[in-house]
C-alpha positions in Angstrom: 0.0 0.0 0.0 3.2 2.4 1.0 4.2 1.5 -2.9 0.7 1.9 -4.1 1.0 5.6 -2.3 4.0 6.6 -3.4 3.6 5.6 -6.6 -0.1 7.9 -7.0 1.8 10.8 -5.4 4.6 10.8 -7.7 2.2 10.5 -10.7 0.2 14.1 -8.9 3.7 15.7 -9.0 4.7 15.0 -12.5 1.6 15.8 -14.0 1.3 18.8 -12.2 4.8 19.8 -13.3 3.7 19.1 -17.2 0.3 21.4 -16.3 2.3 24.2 -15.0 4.8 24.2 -18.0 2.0 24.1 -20.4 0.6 27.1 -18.4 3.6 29.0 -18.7 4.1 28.1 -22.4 0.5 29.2 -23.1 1.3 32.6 -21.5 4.3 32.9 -23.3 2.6 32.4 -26.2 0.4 35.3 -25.4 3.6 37.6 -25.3 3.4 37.7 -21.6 6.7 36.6 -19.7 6.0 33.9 -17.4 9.3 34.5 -15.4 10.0 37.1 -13.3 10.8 41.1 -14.9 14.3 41.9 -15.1 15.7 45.0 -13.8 14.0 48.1 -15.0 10.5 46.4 -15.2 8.3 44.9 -12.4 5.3 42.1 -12.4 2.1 43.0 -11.6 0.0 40.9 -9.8 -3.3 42.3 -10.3 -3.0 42.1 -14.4 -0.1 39.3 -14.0 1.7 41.2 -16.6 5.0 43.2 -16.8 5.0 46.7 -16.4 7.9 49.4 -16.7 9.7 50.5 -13.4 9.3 54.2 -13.8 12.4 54.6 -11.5 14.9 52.3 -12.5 13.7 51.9 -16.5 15.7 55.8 -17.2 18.8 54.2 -15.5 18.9 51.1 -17.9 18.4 53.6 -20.4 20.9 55.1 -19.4 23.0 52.4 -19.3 22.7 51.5 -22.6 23.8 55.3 -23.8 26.6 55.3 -21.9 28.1 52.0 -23.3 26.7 52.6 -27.1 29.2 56.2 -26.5 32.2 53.3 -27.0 34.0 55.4 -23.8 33.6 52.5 -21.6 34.7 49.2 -20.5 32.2 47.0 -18.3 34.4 48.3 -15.7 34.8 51.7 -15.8 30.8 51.9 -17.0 29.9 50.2 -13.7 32.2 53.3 -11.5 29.5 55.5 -14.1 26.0 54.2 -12.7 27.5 54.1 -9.6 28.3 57.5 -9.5 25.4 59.1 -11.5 22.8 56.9 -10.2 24.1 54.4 -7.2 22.9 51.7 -8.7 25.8 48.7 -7.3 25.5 45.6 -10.1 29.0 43.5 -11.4 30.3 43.8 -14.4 28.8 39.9 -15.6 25.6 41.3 -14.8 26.1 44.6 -16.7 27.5 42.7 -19.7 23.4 40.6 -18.9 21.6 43.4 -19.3 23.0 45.1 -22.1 22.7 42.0 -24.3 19.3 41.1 -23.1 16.6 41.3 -26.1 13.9 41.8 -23.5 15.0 45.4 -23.1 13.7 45.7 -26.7 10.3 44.0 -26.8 11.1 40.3 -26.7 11.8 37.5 -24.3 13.2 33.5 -24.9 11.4 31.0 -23.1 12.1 27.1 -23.4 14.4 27.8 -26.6 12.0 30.0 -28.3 11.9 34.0 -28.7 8.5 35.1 -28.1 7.5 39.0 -29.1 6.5 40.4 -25.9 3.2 42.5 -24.8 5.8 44.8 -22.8 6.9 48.3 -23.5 10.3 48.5 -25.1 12.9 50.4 -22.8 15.2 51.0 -26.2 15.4 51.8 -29.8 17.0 48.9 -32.3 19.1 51.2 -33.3 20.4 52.1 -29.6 20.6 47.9 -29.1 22.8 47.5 -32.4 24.9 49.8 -31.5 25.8 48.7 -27.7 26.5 44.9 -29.8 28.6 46.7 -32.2 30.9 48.0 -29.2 30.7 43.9 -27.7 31.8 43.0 -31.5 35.5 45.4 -31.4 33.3 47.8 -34.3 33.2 50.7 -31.8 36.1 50.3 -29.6 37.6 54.2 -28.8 41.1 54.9 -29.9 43.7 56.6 -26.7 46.4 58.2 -27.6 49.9 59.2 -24.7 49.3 62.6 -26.0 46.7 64.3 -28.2 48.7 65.9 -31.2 46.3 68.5 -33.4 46.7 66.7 -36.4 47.5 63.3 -35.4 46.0 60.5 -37.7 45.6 63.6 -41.0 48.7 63.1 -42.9 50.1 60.4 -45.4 53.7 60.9 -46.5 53.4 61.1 -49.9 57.0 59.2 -51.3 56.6 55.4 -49.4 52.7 56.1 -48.2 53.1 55.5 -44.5 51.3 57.3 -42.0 53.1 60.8 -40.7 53.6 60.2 -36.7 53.9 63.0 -34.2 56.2 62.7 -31.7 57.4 65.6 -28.5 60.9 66.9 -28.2 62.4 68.3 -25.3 59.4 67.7 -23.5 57.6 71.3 -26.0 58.4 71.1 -29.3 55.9 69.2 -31.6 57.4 67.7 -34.9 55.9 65.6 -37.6 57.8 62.7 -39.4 57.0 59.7 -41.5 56.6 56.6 -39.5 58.9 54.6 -41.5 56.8 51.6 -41.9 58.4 50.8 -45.0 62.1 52.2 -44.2 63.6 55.7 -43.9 62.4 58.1 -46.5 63.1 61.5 -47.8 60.4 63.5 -45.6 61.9 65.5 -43.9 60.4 67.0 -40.0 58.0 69.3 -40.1 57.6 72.1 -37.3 53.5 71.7 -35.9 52.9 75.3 -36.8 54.7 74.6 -40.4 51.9 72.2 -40.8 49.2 74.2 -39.1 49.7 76.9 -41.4 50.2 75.0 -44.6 46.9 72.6 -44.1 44.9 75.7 -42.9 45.4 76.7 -46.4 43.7 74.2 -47.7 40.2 75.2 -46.6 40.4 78.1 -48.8 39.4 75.8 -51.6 35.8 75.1 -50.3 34.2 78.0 -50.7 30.4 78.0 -52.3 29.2 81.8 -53.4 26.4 82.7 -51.3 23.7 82.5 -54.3 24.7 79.0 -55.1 24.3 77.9 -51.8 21.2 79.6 -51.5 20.0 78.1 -54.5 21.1 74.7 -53.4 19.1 74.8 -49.9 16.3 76.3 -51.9 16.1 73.2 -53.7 16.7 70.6 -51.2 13.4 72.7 -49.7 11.0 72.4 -52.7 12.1 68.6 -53.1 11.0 67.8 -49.2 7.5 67.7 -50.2 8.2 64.7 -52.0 10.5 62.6 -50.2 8.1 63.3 -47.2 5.5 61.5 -49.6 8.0 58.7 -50.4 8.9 58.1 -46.3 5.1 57.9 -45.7 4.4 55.1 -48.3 7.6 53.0 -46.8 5.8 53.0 -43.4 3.0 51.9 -45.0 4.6 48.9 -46.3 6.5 48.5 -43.8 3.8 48.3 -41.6 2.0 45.8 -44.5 5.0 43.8 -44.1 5.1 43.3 -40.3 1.2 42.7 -40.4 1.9 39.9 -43.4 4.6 38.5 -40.6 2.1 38.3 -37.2 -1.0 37.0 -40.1 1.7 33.9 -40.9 3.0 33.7 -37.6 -1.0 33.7 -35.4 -1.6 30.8 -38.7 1.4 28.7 -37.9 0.2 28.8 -34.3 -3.2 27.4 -35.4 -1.4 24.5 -37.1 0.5 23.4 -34.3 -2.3 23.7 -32.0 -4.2 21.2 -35.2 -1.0 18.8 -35.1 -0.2 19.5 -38.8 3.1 20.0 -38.0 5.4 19.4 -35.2 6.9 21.5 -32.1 10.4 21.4 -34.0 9.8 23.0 -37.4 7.4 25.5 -35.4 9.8 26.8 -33.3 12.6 26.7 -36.0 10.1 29.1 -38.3 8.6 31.4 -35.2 12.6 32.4 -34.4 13.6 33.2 -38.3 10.3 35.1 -38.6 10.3 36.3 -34.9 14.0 38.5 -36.1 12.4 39.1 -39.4 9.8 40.7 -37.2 12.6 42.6 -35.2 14.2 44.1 -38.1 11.5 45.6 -39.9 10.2 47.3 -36.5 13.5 48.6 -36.4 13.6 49.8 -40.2 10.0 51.3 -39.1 10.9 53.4 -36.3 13.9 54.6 -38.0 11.5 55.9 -40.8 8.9 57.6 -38.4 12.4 60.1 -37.4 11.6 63.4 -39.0 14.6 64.1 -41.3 13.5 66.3 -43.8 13.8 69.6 -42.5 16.8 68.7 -40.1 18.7 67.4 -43.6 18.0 70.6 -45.1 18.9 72.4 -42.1 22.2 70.4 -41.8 23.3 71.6 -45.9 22.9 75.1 -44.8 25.1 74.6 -42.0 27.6 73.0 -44.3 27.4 75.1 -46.6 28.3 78.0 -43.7 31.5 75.7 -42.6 32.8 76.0 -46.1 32.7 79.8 -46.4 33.9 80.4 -42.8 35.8 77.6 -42.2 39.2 79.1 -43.2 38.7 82.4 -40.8 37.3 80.3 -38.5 40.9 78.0 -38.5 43.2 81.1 -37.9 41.4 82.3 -35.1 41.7 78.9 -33.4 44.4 77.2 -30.8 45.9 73.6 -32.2 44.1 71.7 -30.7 41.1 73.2 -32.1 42.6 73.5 -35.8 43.2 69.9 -35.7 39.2 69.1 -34.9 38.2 71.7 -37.7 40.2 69.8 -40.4 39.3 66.1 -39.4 35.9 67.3 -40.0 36.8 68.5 -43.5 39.6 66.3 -44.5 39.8 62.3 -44.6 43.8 62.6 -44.9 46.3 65.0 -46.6 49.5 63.6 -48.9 52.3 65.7 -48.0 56.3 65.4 -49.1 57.3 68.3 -46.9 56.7 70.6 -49.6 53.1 70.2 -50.9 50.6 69.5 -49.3 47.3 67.0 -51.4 44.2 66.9 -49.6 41.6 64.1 -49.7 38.3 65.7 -48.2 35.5 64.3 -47.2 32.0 64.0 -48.4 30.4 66.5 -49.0 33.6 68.4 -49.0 35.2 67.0 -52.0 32.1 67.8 -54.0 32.7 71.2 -53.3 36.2 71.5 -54.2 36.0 70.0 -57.5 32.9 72.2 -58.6 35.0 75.3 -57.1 38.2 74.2 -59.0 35.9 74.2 -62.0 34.1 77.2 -61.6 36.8 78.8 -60.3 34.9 80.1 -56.8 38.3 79.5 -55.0 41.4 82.1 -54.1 38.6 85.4 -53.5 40.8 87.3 -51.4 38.2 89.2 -50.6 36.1 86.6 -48.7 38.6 84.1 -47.8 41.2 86.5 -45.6 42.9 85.1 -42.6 42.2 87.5 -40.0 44.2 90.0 -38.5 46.8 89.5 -35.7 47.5 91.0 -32.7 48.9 94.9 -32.5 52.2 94.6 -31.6 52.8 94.7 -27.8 49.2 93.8 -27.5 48.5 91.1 -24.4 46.2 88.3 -25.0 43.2 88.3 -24.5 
């Protein structure tokens, strides 16, 4: 009878084991996490759902900023939120959150990744980018000592970099780095090569009427690719619908036993990411561009015209950033000096070398020095 008792007890237990998995799978199913809410949301047990902690869910925000910057290690992002926000958590359970899924939307239960009914705490954009760092495609560059124009200049007879190095602890001189054996170039004095390069800006001038015109343009065209952004949402959104329509049918057919547990969770994960990326695509086309594009031509267009007063009335330091934003690297054999510029910087230049809108003294004059015996201001 003991046997007999045992026997019926242990048969309770097990099939109330497989009843509270198929509960949990069931809710699941439903997009509602059957676990308990990682940091930043919180069950509730009146609706048994998850709901977003409205006092921790900016710090994981947060979180994810700071490490998406590419500034940080685990470690030094963990001395961060502690400082900012007080929030004590190790560095395995830092590196947890920021490549947890459920912090955009979704959750994996019993192998499978289940779209769920929670709000999403970050963009797919923001959650890319934090992997990106995790993958070595963001990791920040240190340098011993931040030279102005560090990382601009090729030497132009064996096409090594040019290095910087310090002399007597003040003097800054720039050299080819020899990667291929000693060269020709000779070393250049830093304020040789500050004014030589700053010389260079002169060629991306754009007269005010053609850059008027321009932006003028890029205006009467906005109407349009507004009209274009609207019908990619739309079938976008067509798309995404398609995907739950297959997805809620595929469901059905389980539930019927047409097909088995394996090929339906094999199809709900491809479908489930297919499902991720176009939400992603869509939220990246409801961003209002249009007028901040335009906005940003007419800006660039001001960094050309100014851009070479703008240098001469700037320390290093602050030359060097000016150029990097114009120049992609500049050739030099001690002599010469043969930019490469950036986009949409060599556009400029060649239409100007055409046109001949370059070398206007009149609007391209370095600005005056100091009176002599004049102190600083």
């Amino acid at each position: 009878m003991h046997d007999i008792h045992v026997a019926v007890a242990k048969h309770y237990v097990e099939n109330l084991k497989e009843e509270v998995k198929k509960g949990m799978r069931e809710k699941a199913e439903e997009g509602i996490y059957p676990g308990r809410a990682p940091i930043g949301y919180r069950n509730n047990s009146l609706t048994r759902s998850i709901d977003v902690d409205p006092e921790r869910a900016p710090m994981l925000k947060r979180i994810f900023e700071l490490y998406a910057s590419g500034e940080h290690s685990l470690l030094t992002l963990r001395k961060t939120v502690l400082n900012e926000t007080g929030l004590r958590l190790s560095c395995s359970y830092f590196e947890t959150i920021l490549k947890n899924r459920f912090y955009l939307g979704y959750f994996l239960w019993q192998g499978v990744e289940y779209k769920g009914t929670h709000e999403p705490l970050i963009s797919g954009h923001l959650f890319d980018r934090v992997q990106d760092v995790f993958t070595g495609r963001n990791k920040p560059k240190y340098r011993k000592h931040a030279f102005a124009f560090a990382g601009l200049l090729t030497c132009a007879h064996d096409g090594c970099t040019v290095t910087a190095e310090l002399q007597k602890g003040k003097y800054v001189y720039y050299r080819c780095s020899h990667g291929r054996g000693k060269c020709s170039l000779p070393y250049m004095r830093e304020q040789e090569v500050s004014d030589r390069m700053g010389e260079l800006l002169k060629d991306i001038y754009v007269p005010e009427t053609i850059a008027q015109t321009i932006v003028d343009s890029l205006q009467s065209d906005s109407t349009r690719a507004e009209v274009e952004r609207q019908k990619r949402i739309v079938a976008t959104q067509q798309r995404i619908a398609g995907l739950g329509a297959r997805m809620d049918q595929m469901y059905e057919d389980k539930l019927d036993g047409k097909i088995d547990n394996e090929f339906w969770t094999r199809k709900m994960n491809e479908w489930r990411e297919q499902e991720r990326r176009l939400e992603s695509d869509l939220s990246g086309l409801k961003v209002q561009v249009t007028a901040e594009s335009v906005l940003t031509v007419k800006r660039l267009f001001e960094l050309a015209n100014k851009a070479h007063f703008l240098y001469f009335t700037r320390n290093q330091a602050e030359r060097g950033q000016l150029l990097k934003s114009v120049l992609l690297n500049c050739d030099t054999d001690g002599v010469s000096f043969v930019p490469t510029y950036r986009k949409p910087f060599d556009l400029i230049f060649q239409r100007a070398k055409n046109e001949g809108w370059s070398g206007r003294e009149d609007l391209n004059l370095r600005p005056p020095g100091p009176e002599p015996g004049a102190l600083p201001g």
